[in-house]
SERO-4910 file (N, C-alpha, C, O; in steps of 0.05 Angstrom, whole numbers):
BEGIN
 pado doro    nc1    nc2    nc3   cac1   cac2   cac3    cc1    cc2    cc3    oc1    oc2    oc3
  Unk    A     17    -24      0      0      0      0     18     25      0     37     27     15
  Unk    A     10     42    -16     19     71    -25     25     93      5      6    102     18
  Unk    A     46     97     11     44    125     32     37    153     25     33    172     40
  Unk    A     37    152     -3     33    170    -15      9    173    -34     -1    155    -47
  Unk    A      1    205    -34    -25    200    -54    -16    231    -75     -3    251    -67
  Unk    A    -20    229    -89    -21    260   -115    -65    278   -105    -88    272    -99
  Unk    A    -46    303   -112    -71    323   -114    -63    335   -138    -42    346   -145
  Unk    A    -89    331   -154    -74    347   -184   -102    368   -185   -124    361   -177
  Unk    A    -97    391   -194   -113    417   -195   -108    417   -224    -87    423   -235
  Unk    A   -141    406   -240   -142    400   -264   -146    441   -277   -168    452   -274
  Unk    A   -127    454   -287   -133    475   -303   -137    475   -333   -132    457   -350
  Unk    A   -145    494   -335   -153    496   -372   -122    504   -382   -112    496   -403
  Unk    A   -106    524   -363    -81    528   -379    -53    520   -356    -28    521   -357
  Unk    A    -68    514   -340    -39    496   -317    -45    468   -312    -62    457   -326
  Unk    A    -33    457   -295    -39    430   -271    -20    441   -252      3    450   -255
  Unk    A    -34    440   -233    -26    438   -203    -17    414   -193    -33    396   -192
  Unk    A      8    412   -186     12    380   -171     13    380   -145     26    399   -139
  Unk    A      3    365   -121     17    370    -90     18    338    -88     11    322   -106
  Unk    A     27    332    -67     29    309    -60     26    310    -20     34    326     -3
  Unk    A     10    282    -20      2    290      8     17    258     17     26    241      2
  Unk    A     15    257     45     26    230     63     -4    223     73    -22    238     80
  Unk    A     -4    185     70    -23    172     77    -16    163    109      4    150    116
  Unk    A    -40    176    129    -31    166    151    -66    157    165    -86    169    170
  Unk    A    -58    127    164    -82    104    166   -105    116    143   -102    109    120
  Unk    A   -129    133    150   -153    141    129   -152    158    123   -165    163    103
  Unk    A   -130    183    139   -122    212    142    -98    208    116    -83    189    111
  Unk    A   -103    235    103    -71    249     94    -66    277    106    -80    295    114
  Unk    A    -40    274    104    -28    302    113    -15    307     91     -1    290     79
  Unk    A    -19    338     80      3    354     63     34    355     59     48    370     73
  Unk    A     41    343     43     63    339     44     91    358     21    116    360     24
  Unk    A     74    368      4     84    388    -17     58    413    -15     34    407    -11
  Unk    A     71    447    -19     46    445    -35     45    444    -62     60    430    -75
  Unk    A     21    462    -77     27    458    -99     45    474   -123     52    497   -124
  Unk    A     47    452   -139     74    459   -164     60    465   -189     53    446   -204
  Unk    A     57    488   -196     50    490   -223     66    485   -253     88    493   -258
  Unk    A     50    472   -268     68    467   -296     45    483   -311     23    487   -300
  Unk    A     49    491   -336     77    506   -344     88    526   -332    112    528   -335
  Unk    A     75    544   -318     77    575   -306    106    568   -288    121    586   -283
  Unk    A    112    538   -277    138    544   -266    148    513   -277    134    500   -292
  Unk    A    173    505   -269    183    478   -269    172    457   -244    185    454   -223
  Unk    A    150    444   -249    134    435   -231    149    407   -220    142    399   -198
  Unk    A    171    389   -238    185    373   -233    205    383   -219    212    370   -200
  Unk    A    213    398   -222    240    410   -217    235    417   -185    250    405   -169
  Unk    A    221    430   -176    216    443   -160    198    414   -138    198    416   -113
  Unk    A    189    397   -148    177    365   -131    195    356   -132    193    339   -115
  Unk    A    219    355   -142    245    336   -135    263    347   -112    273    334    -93
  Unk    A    264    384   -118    273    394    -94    263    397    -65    275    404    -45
  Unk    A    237    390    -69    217    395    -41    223    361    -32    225    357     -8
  Unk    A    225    341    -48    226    307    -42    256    308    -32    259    292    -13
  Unk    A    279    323    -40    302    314    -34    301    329      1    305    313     19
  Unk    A    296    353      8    296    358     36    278    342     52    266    352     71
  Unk    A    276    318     46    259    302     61    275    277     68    268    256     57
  Unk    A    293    277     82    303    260     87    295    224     89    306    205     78
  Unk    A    275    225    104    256    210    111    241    189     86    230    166     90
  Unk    A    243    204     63    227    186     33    257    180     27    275    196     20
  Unk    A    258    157     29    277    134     17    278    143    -30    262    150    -47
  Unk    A    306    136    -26    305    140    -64    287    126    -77    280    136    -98
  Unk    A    277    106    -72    257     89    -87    231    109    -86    222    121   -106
  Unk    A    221    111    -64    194    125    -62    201    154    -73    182    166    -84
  Unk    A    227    166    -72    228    194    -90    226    188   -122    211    199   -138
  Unk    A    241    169   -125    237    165   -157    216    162   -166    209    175   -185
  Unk    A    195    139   -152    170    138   -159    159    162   -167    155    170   -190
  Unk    A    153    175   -138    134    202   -130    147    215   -161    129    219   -178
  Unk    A    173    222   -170    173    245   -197    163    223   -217    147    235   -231
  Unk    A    165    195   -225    160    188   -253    125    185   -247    112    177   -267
  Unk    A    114    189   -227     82    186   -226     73    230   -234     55    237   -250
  Unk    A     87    246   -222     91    266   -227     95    272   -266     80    285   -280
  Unk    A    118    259   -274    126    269   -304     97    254   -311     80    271   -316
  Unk    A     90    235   -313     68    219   -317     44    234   -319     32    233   -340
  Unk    A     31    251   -293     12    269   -306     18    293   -319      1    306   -332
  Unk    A     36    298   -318     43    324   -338     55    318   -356     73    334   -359
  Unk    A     56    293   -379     59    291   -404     27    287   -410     13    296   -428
  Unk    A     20    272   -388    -15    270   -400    -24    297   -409    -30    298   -433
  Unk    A    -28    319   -397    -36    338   -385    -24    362   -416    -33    380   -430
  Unk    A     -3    348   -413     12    365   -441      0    357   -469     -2    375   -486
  Unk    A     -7    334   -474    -14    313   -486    -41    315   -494    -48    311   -517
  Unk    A    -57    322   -475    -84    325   -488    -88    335   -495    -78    358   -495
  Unk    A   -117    321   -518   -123    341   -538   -151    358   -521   -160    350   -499
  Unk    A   -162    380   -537   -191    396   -535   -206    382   -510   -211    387   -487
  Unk    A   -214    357   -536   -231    342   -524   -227    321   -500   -245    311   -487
  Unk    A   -197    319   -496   -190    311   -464   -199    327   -435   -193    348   -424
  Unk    A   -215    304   -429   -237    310   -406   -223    302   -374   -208    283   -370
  Unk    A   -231    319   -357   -227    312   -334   -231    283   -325   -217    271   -308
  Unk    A   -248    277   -335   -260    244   -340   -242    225   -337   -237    211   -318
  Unk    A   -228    229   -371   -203    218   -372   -180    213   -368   -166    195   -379
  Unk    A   -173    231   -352   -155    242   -331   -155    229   -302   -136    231   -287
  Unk    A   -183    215   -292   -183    204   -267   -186    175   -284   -178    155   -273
  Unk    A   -194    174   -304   -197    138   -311   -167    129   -310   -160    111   -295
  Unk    A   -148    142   -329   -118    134   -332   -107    148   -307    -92    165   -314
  Unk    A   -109    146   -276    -98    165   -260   -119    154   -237   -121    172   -220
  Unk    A   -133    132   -231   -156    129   -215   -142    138   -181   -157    144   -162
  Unk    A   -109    137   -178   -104    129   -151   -105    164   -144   -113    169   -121
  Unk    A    -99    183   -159    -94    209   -163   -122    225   -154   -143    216   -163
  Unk    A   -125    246   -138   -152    261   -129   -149    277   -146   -127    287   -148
  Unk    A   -162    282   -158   -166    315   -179   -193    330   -163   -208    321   -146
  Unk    A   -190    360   -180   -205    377   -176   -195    394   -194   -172    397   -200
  Unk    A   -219    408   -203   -226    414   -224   -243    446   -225   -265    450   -214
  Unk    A   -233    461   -236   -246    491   -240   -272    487   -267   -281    507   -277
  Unk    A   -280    465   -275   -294    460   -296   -318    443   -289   -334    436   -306
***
């Protein structure tokens, strides 16, 4: 089981990434959020994961290739790519949505 969960803030011209810690039914905030494109949203989740002593390299690596992962989607869609589709390929991921 995952210690970790993604918050993605579905925009029409960003994504918001945060990432929270699973503790038993509770999460706690663990990033906040990283905007892509308006900043380097990887860049800036790798730097907030490395002052964390505590997340082992495995679980950092994960946490960015689950990260590059929604933001090629995200880059990737077309018009007609729906929030929909975004939680079907992404079910473990919470979105929210201005739409």
């Amino acid at each position: 089981m995952s210690k970790f969960t993604f918050k993605i803030l579905w925009l029409e011209n960003n994504i918001a990434i945060a990432i929270d810690y699973i503790i038993g039914d509770n999460t706690s905030p663990l990033t906040s959020y990283f905007f892509w494109p308006r900043n380097d949203a990887w860049k800036e989740m790798k730097i907030e994961l490395e002052s964390k002593p505590w997340i082992n390299e495995n679980e950092r690596v994960d946490l960015l290739n689950k990260t590059t992962e929604i933001i090629n989607f995200w880059q990737e869609k077309e018009k007609s790519t729906s929030l929909r589709k975004a939680r079907e390929r992404f079910p473990e991921f919470n979105f929210i949505a201005t739409n």
